[in-house]
C-alpha angles and dihedrals in degrees: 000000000000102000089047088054089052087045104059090032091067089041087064103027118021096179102038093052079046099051097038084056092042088054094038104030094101091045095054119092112241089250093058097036098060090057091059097046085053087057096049080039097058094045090049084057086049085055103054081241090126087164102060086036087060091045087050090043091053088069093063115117099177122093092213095044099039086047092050093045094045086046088050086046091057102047092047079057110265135139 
């Protein structure tokens, strides 16, 4: 649920989402934090951004999650 509320919260408001993570990312636990990364992940692939898809990527924890993002970042066309 997390990662889809980040998710659709960057879709709307890029900055905002940006700005509330860059004010709360050392105060969120790593198993939180990693689904946030998958959710700013997911919109770089939208995007076409497949760099900043695979540094987003590198914060997920999560076999499952790390394995679907990695798999969206693929078929966009990154390594």
């Amino acid at each position: 649920l997390l990662e889809d509320a980040i998710h659709t919260w960057v879709k709307k408001d890029v900055n905002s989402a940006d700005q509330w993570y860059q004010q709360h990312q050392n105060s969120l636990p790593p198993e939180q934090a990693q689904y946030v990364a998958a959710g700013f992940a997911s919109y770089a692939v939208e995007q076409g951004d497949l760099t900043t898809a695979l540094q987003w990527a590198g914060y997920i924890q999560d076999p499952k999650t790390k394995e679907r993002i990695n798999g969206m970042i693929s078929k966009a066309g990154g390594k």
